[in-house]
N, C-alpha and C positions, 0 to 999 in steps of 0.2 A: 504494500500500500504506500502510495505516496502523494503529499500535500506538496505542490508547485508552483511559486510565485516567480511568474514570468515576468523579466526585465528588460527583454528584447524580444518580440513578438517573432520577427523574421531569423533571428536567431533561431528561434526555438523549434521554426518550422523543420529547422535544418535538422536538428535533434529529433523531434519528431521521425523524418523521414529515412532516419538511421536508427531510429529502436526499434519500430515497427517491424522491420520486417528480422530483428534480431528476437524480438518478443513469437513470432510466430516460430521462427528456426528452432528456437529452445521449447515450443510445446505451450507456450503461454496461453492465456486468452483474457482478453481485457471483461473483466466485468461489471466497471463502471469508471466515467472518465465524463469531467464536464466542472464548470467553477460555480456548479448553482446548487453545491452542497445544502442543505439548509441545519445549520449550524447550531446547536441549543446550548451547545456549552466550548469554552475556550477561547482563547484569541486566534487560533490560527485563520489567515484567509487567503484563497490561492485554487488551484484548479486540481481537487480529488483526483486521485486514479488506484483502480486498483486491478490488479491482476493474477488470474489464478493460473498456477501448475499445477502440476503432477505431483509433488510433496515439494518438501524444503528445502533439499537437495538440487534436485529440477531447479529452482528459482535463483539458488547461488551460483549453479553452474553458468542459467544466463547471465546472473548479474556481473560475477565474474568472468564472462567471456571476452576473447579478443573484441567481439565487433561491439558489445554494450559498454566497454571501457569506453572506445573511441567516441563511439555518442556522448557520453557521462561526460566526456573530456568538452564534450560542444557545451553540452545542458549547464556545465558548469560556468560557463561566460556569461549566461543570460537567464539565469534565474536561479532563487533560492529554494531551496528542497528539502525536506523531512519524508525519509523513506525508509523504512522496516518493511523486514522478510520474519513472518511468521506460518508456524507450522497451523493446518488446516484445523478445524475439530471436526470430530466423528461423527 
């Protein structure tokens, strides 16, 4: 899951267009993505996303992949990020 405060739009597209198809390579599948959270508790504000694998494994292997580094290396130019990998419940 990750909360994303975008500081350069056109930046981010670019990020975007390099996780995506890293998020699909690794098995991912986005299940919710959009800034119209609606928020009842906390300060954070930014555009939600969160996405499921196969376990928690699966999600480090993408996170820690060659090609999701390189994106992360963009995302990190153009926006702030709070993102955890947590194991599914049963």
């Amino acid at each position: 899951m990750a909360n994303i405060r975008v500081t350069d739009a056109e930046k981010f597209q670019a990020f975007a267009g390099m996780a995506a198809p890293a998020i699909k390579k690794y098995g991912g599948k986005v299940l919710a993505r959009g800034p119209s959270a609606d928020r009842h508790e906390g300060e954070l504000s930014g555009t939600v996303m969160m996405i499921e694998f196969e376990s928690k494994k699966a999600a480090e292997t993408f996170y820690f992949s060659e090609e999701y580094q390189a994106a992360k290396a963009v995302r990190e130019t153009c926006s702030d990020t709070d993102l955890i990998i947590i194991e599914g419940a049963e």
